[in-house]
C-alpha positions in Angstrom: -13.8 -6.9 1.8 -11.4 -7.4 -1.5 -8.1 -8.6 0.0 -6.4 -5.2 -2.3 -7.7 -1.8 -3.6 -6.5 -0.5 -6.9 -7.1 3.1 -7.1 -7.8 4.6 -10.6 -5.9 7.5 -11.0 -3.8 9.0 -14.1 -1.3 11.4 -12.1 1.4 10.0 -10.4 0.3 9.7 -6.8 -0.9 6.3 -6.6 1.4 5.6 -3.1 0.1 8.8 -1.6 -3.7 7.2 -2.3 -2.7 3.9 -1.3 -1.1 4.6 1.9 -4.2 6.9 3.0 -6.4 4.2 1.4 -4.3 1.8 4.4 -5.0 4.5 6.8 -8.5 3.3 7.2 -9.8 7.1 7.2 -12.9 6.2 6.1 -14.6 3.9 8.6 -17.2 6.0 9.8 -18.9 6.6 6.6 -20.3 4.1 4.6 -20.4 5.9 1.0 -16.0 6.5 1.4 -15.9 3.0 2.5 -17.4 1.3 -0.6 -15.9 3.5 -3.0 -12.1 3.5 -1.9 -11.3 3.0 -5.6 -12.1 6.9 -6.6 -9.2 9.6 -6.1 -11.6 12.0 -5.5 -11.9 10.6 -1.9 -8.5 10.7 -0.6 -7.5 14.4 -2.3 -8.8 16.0 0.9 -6.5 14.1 2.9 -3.2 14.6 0.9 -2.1 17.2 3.6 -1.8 14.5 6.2 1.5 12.9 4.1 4.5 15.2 4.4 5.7 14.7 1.0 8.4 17.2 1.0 11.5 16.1 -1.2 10.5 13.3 -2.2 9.4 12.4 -5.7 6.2 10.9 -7.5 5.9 8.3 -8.2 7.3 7.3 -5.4 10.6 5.1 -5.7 11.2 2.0 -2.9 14.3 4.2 -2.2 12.3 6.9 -0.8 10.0 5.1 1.3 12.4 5.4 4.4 12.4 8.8 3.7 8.8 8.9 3.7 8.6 7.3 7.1 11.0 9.6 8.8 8.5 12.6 7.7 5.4 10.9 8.2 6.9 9.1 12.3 2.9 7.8 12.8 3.2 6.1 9.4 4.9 2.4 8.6 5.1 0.6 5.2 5.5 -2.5 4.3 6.0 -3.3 0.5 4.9 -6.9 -1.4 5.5 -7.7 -4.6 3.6 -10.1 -7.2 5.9 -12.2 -8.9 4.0 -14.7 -10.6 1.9 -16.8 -8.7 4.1 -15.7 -5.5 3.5 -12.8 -3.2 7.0 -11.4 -2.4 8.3 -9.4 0.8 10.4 -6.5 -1.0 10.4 -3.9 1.9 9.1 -4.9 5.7 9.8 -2.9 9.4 12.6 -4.2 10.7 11.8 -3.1 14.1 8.3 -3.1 15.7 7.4 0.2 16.9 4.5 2.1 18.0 3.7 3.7 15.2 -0.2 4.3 15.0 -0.5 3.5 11.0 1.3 0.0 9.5 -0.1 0.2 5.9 0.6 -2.6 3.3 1.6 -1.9 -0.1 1.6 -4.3 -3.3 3.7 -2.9 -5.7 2.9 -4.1 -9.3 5.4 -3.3 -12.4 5.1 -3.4 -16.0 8.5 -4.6 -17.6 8.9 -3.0 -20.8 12.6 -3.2 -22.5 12.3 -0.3 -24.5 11.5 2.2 -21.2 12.0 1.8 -17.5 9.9 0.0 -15.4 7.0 1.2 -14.9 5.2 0.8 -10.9 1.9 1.0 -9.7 0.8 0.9 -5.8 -2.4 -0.4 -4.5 -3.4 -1.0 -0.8 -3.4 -5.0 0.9 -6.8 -4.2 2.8 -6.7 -7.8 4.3 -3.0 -10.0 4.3 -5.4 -12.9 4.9 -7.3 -12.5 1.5 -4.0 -12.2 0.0 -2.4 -14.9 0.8 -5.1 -17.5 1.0 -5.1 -18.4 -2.3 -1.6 -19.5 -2.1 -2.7 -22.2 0.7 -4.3 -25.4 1.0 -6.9 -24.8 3.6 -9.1 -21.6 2.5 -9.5 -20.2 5.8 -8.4 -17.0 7.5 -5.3 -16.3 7.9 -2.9 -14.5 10.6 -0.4 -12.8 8.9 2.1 -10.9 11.3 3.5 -7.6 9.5 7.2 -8.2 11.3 7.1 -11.5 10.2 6.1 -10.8 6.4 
């Protein structure tokens, strides 16, 4: 398993496909599960996000938002800065909640326009951050405790 999964897509729904792609939709079929990359996948299960007022590409602002409409769905946000992997957005509370989906937002700094952001789904927090340690071995990582 690759510790994140960058889906290709040129519209502007690259959180929508990440958080599904965190949903873990797929485990019963083994074609879906290799190719989690492809848009084509999660477009059939766009209906389960209620996206309603809230824009796309989807700002950090809105992600509360999203989790009000969506009450079975948590996200947590990272960010690469450098060679670190940074906490930007974590639950504050632990909750039942029957989806906790990680998110590593990556931006492309350009003066001349705004930032531009780009999603992709942590599939394994333990792939992620073992190249920052000593020992390469699994690793627990608690999402509360991000």
């Amino acid at each position: 398993m690759k510790a994140v999964v960058n889906i290709h897509n040129s519209d502007n729904y690259c959180f929508q496909y990440s958080v599904l792609a965190g949903m873990n939709l797929f485990s019963d079929n083994a074609y879906q599960c290799r190719h989690k990359e492809r848009t084509y996948i999660y477009k059939p299960f766009m209906h389960m996000l209620n996206m309603d007022g809230i824009l796309s590409p989807v700002p950090l602002s809105s992600i509360g938002k999203f989790e009000n409409q969506n009450p079975d769905i948590s996200v947590n946000v990272l960010y690469h800065d450098g060679n670190q992997i940074v906490p930007i957005r974590t639950l504050t509370v632990a909750d039942d909640r029957k989806h906790h989906v990680t998110l590593l937002m990556i931006t492309d700094g350009n003066e001349k326009f705004h930032y531009i952001f780009h999603y992709l789904s942590v599939q394994s927090m333990s792939r992620l951050v073992s190249t920052r340690a000593k020992y390469k071995r699994k690793h627990y990582v608690c999402n509360y405790c991000l």
